[in-house]
C-alpha positions, 0 to 999 in steps of 0.5 A, spaced: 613 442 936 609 438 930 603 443 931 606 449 932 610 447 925 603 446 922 600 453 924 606 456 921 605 452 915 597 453 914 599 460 916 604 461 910 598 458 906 592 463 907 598 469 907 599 467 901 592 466 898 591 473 900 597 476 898 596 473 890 589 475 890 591 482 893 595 481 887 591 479 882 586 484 884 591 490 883 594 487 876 586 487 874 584 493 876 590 498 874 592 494 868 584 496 864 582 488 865 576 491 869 575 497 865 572 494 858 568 498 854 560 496 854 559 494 848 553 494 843 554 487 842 553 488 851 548 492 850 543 488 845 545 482 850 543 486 855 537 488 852 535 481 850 535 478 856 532 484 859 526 486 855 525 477 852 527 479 845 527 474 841 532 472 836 529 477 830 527 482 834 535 482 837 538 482 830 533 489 828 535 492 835 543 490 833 542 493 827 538 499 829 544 499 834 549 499 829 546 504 825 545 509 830 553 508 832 554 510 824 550 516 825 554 519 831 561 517 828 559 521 822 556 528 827 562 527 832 566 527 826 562 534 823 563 537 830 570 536 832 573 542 828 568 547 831 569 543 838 577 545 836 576 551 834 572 553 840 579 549 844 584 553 841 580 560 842 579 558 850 586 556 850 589 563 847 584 567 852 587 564 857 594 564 855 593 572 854 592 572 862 598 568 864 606 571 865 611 568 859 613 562 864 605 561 866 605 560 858 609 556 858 607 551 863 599 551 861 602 549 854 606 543 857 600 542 862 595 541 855 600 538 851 601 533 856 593 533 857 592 531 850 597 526 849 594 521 855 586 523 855 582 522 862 577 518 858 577 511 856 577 512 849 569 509 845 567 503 846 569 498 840 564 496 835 
């Protein structure tokens, strides 16, 4: 009887130890904890270690990075009312092939499409 009361017991222990990892495993992964965004301050790690850099050279690639970073902000920004334009131009030929419901409902679709991206949005700097 005393063995089968420690069977249960070590049972109950290694259940649950699956469980909460299950568990925590779930809460990290569908909670964005295992989904953060590499950094440049990531990548010129990555680099330094890689490639040996020494502490100067880590400091001129964060600085090139961090530069570069600067540079794609400013051409997204420059393109982003032509890529918008181009948006609204595909929406509304689409639109044009759909009933009045059909409309309707690829409204709602792009609304709600654009409110919650599919992509994480850009990595912080």
């Amino acid at each position: 009887m005393q063995r089968r009361a420690y069977l249960y017991f070590l049972l109950t222990f290694v259940l649950g130890v699956v469980l909460g990892g299950v568990g925590m495993f779930l809460y990290a992964w569908y909670g964005g904890h295992w989904h953060r965004q590499f950094t440049h301050e990531d990548f010129v790690r990555y680099l330094t270690k890689e490639l040996k850099l020494d502490s100067r050279q880590a400091a001129q690639v964060g600085q090139i990075i961090q530069d570069s970073s600067k540079k794609y902000q400013a051409l997204r920004a420059q393109a982003r009312p032509q890529f918008e334009a181009l948006r609204q131009q595909t929406d509304a030929q689409i639109r044009q092939l759909l009933t009045p419901e059909q409309s309707r409902q690829f409204d709602e679709m792009i609304r709600k499409r654009r409110q919650n991206p599919p992509h994480p949005p850009p990595a912080r700097h």
